[in-house]
C-alpha positions in Angstrom: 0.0 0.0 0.0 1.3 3.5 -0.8 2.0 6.0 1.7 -0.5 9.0 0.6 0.1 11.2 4.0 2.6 13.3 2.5 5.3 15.3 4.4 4.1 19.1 5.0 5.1 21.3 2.4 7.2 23.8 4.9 7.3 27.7 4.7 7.6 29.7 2.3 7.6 33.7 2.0 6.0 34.3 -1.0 2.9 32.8 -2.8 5.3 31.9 -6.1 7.7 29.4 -3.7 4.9 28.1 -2.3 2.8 27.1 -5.6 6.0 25.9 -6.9 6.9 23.2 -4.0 3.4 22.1 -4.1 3.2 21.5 -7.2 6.3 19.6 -6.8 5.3 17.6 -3.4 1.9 16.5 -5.2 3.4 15.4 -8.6 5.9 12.9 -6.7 3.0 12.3 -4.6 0.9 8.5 -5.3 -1.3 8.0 -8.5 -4.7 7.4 -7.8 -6.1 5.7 -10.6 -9.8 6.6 -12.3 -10.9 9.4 -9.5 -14.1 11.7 -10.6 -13.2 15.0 -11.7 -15.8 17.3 -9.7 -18.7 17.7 -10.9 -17.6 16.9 -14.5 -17.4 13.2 -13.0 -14.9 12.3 -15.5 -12.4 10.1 -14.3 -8.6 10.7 -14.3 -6.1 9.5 -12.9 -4.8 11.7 -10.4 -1.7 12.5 -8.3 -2.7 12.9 -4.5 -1.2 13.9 -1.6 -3.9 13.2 1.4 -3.8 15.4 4.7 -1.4 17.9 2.9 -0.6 21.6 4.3 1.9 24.7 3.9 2.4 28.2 5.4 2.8 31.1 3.7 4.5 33.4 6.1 4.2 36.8 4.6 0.5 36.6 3.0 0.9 39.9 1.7 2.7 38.3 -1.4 -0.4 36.1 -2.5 -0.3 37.1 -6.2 1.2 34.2 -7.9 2.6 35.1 -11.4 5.5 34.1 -13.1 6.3 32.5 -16.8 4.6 29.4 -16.3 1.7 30.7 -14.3 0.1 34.4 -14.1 -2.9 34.4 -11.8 -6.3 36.0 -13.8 -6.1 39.2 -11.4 -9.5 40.9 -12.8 -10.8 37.4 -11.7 -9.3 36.9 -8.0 -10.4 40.2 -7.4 -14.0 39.6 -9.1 -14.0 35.7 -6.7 -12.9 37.9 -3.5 -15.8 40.5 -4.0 -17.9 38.1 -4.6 -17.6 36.1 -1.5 -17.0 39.1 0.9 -21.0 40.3 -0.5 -22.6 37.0 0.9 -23.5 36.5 -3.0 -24.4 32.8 -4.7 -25.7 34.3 -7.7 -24.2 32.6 -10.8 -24.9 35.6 -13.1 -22.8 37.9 -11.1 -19.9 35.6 -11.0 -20.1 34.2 -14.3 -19.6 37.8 -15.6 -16.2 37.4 -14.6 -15.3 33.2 -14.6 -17.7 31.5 -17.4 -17.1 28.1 -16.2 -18.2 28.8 -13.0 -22.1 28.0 -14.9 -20.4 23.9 -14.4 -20.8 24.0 -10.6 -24.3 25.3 -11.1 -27.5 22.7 -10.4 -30.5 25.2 -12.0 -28.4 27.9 -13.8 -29.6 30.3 -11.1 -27.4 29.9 -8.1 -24.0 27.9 -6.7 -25.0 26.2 -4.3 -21.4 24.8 -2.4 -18.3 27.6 -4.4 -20.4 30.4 -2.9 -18.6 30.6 0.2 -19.8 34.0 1.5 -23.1 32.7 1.1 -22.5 30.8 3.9 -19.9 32.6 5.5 -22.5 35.8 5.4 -25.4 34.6 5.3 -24.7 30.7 7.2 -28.7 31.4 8.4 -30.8 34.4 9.1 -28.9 37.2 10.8 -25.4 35.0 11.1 -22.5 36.4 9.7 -19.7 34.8 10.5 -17.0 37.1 9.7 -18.1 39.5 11.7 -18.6 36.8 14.7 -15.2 36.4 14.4 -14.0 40.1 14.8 -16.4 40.4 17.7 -14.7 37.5 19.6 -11.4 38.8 18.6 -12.2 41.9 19.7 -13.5 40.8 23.3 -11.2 38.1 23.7 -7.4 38.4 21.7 -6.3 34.9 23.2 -9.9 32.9 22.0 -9.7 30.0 20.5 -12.9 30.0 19.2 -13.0 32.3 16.5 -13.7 30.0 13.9 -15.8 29.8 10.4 -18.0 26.8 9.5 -18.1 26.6 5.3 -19.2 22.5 5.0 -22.2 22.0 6.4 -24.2 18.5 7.4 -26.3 18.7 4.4 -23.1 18.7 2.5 -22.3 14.9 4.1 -25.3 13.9 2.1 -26.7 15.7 -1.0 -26.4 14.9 -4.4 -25.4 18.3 -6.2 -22.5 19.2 -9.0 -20.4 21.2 -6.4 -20.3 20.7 -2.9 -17.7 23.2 -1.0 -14.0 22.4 -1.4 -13.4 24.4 1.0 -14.4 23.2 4.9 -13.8 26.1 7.0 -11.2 28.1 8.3 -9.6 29.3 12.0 -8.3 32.3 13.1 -5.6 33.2 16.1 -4.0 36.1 17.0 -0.7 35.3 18.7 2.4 37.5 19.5 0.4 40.5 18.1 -0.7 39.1 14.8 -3.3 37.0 13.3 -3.0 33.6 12.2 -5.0 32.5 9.5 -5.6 28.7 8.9 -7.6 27.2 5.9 -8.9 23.3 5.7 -10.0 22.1 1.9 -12.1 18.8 1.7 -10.4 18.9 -1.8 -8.5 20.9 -3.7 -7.4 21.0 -7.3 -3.9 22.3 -7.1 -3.4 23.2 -10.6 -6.0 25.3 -10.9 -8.1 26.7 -7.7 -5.1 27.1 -5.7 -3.7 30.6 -6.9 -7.5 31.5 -6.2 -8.1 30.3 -2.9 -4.6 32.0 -1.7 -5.4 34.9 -2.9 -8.9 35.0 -1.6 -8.6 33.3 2.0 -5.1 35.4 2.8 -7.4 38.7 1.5 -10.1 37.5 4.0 -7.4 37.3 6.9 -6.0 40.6 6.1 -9.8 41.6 6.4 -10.4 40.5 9.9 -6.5 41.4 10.8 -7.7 44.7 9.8 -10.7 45.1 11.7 -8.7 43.7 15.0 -6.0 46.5 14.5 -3.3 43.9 14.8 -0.9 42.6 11.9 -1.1 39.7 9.4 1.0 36.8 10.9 1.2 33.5 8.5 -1.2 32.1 6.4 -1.2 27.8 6.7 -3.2 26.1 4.4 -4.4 22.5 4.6 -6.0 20.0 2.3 -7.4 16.7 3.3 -7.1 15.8 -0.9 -4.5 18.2 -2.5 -3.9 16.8 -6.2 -3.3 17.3 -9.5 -5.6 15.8 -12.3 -3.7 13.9 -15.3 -4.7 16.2 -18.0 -2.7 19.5 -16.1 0.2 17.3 -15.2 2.6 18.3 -18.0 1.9 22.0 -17.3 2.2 21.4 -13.1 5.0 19.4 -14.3 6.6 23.0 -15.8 5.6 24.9 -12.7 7.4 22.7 -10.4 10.8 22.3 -12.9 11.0 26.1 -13.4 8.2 28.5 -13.1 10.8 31.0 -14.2 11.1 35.1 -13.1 8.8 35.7 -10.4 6.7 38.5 -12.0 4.6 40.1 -8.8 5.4 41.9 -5.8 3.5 42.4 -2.1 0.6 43.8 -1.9 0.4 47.1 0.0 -1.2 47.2 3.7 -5.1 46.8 4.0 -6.0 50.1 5.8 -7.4 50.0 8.9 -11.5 49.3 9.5 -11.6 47.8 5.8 -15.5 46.9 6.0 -16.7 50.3 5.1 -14.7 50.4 2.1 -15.5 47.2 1.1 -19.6 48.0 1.1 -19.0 50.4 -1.2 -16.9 48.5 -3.0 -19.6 45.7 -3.4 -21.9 48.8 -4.5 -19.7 49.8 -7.1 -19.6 46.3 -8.7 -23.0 45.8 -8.5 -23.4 49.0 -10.5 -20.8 48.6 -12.9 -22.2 45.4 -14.0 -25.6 45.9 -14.7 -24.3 49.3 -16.7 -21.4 47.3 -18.2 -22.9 48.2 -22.2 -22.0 51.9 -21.5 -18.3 51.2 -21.0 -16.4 52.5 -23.6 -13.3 54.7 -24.7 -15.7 57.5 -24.6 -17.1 56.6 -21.0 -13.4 55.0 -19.7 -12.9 58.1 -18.1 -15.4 59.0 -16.4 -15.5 55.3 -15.1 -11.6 56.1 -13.8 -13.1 59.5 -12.1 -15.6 57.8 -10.3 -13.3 55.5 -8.8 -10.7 58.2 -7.6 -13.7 60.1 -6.4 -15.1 57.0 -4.3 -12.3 55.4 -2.9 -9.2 55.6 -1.1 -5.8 54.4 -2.9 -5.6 51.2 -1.7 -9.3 50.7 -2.5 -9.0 52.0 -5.8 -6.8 49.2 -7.5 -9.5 46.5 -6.4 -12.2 48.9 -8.3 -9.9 48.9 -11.3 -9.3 45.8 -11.8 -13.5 44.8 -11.6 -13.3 47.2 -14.3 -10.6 45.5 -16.6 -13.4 42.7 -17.3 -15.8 44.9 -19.1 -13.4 47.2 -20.3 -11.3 44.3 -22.8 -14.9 43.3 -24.1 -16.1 46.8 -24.3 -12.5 49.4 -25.3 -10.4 49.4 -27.6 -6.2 49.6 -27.2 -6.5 53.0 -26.3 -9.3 53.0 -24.0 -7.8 49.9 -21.8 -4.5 52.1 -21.8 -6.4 54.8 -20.0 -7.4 52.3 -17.7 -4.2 50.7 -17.1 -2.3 54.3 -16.5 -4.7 55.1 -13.7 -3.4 52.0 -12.1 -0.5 51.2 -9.5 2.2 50.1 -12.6 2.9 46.9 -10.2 -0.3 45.2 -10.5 -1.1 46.3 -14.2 1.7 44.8 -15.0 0.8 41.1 -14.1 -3.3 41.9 -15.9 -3.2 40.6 -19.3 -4.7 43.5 -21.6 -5.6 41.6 -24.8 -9.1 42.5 -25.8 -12.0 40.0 -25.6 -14.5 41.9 -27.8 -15.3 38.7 -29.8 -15.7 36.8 -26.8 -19.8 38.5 -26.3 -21.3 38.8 -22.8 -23.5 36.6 -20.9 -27.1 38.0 -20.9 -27.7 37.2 -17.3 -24.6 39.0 -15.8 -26.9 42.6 -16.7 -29.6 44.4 -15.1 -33.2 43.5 -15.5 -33.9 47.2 -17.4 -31.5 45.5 -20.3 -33.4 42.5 -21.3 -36.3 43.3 -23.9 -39.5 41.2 -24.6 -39.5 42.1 -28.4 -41.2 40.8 -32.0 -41.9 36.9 -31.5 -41.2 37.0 -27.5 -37.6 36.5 -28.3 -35.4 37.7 -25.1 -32.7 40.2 -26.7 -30.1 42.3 -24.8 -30.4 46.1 -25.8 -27.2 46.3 -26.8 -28.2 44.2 -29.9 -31.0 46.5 -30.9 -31.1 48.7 -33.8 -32.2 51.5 -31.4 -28.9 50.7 -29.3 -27.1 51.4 -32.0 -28.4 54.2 -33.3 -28.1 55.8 -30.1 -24.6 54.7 -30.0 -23.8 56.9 -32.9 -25.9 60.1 -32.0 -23.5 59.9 -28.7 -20.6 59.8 -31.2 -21.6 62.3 -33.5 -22.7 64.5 -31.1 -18.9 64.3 -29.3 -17.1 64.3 -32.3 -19.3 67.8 -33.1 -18.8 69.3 -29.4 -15.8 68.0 -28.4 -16.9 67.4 -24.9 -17.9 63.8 -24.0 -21.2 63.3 -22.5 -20.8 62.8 -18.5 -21.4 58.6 -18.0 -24.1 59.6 -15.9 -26.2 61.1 -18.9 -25.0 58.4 -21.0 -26.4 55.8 -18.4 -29.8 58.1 -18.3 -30.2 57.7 -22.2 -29.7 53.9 -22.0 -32.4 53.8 -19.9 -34.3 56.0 -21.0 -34.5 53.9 -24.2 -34.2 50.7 -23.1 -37.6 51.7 -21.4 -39.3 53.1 -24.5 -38.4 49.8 -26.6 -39.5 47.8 -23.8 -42.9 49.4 -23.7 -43.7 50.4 -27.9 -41.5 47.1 -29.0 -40.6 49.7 -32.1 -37.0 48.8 -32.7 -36.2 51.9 -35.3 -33.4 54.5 -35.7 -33.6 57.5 -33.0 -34.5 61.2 -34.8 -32.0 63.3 -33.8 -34.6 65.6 -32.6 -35.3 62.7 -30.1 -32.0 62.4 -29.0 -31.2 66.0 -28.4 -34.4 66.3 -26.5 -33.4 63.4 -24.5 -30.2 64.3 -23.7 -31.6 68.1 -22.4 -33.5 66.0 -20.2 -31.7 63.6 -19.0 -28.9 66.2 -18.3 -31.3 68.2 -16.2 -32.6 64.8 -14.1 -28.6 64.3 -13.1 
């Protein structure tokens, strides 16, 4: 019988080293031979380590990124929000991560990956993360500051994604806090980078919140493995992941939370009014953020915005948007443009989906009226010079999206119409 209780993975300072000597524990770790894949359920065979853990001891350097790996930072940034909202909605997170629709039972919500869900919103009234600050707070030596993710139900539902992740613990000793995860599972290859950068953030959170420092991040899997079909690539990663591309992040400032609720608010917003992102709106979308938030804050807001932006801007436009940015992080975002890659109708706001000719369910964006209006806003800039504040350009969206909605005329827009709803609209903001 093989010994699958492999020796601890040490410590390591930074979140490259670490990935790396995982990757290399796990690959000379046993073969398990036909194991399910998830919720794809197709078999593999599969290098496994069992009852696996390592310690990252300065958390503040979670961004993995190097030549063989670069962490989807618009992503990790779109996961964290997510979680720290108390969402499960797929739409909001597939805007971001497209696969995430796999893990899905009824295309409407994730029922085990939506760890603030139950972190937040565990039952009526119970938020966990704050339970934890409060007993930190009350009590700096207590051992019971602790959050529950897997829950009994979990033990026995049939469902295409029950939580990888079990729960996590929390300890501040010497002056810092100590931030331990435990995985039922997790996919090394792939999650991993993720649930670093996510988990460590959520530390730094409470850290925060406590007024005390972040001390060491350990994470442990009961199932840490790598699937057959990414073993040549883990294979790379452990052999020479080559220059080590990021840097630490800057200090979480103090009493986060308040921040973070706006934060939430913003992405929320941005979202649903994703179809008026444009070079001519970029701006504007930059101002906001620099009005809003504080530095530190700021990056997190860019980067939900680099999503939208590479379907919706062109080279120049996501150049604005990269120059407003800390050069550091901008540097690790890849800033190739996904125009032809569309956008998931669900991700928008109600006001964007039209019952039109035949029922058919359309997103305005696709509507000869959208794009007439899209061109009176270009004309009318080119003509002025001025570009038309985002707020009035989100006004006249609306404003149309409401008048298809109700006459289900799809037709060009006069420009007597326009300019009469832009007077308006401009005096309602």
């Amino acid at each position: 019988m093989e010994d699958y209780f492999v020796v601890e993975g040490g410590s390591h300072n930074d979140a490259d080293t670490m990935f790396r000597k995982v990757m290399s524990d796990i690959l000379s770790s046993p073969v398990a031979k036909g194991v399910n894949t998830g919720s794809a359920r197709i078999q593999q065979d599969t290098n496994e380590g069992l009852g696996y853990s390592i310690v990252l001891s300065n958390p503040l350097d979670r961004i993995i990124s190097n030549d063989a790996y670069k962490l989807d930072l618009p992503v990790a940034v779109a996961r964290f929000v997510w979680m720290i909202s108390g969402n499960n909605r797929l739409a909001d997170i597939k805007f971001y991560q497209k696969q995430v629709e796999n893990f899905s039972d009824d295309g409407i919500i994730v029922p085990g990956s939506s760890y603030g869900a139950r972190i937040r919103q565990a039952f009526p009234g119970i938020d966990q993360l704050q339970g934890v600050i409060d007993k930190l707070k009350a009590d700096s030596n207590s051992r019971r500051a602790a959050i529950s993710i897997y829950q009994p139900t979990d033990a026995t539902r049939e469902s295409k994604d029950v939580p990888c992740a079990f729960g996590m613990f929390f300890h501040i000793r010497d002056g810092a806090l100590h931030t331990q995860v435990v995985m039922r599972s997790n996919n090394a290859t792939v999650l991993l980078p993720f649930n670093i950068f996510e988990f460590s953030m959520l530390g730094e959170v409470i850290a925060s919140e406590c007024g005390v420092v972040l001390g060491p991040f350990k994470h442990y899997a009961a199932s840490m493995h790598v699937y057959e079909s990414a073993r040549e690539w883990s294979q790379k990663i452990a052999d020479d992941a080559g220059a080590k591309l990021s840097s630490q992040m800057q200090h979480m400032p103090a009493s986060p939370l308040d921040e973070i609720r706006k934060l939430v608010q913003f992405e929320a917003e941005m979202r649903h009014r994703s179809e008026a992102i444009s070079d001519a709106t970029i701006a504007d979308w930059i101002k906001q953020i620099q009005d809003e938030f504080s530095v530190y804050w700021q990056q997190f807001a860019y980067l939900l915005l680099v999503t939208p932006a590479r379907r919706k801007c062109s080279d120049d436009g996501l150049e604005e948007l990269r120059s407003a940015m800390d050069s550091e992080l901008a540097n690790i975002v890849d800033w190739r443009s996904q125009a032809d890659e569309g956008t998931d109708e669900e991700a928008f706001s109600a006001a964007s989906l039209l019952s039109v000719e035949n029922e058919n369910i359309v997103l305005f964006h696709q509507t000869r009226t959208s794009k007439s209006l899209q061109e009176h806003i270009l004309k009318r800039e080119q003509t002025t010079g001025d570009r038309l504040p985002t707020k009035v350009v989100f006004g006249l969206q609306e404003h149309f999206t409401e008048k298809l909605a109700a006459q289900r005329d799809d037709v060009d827009i006069s420009s007597a119409e326009f300019e009469k709803a832009v007077s308006d609209t401009t005096e309602q903001s």
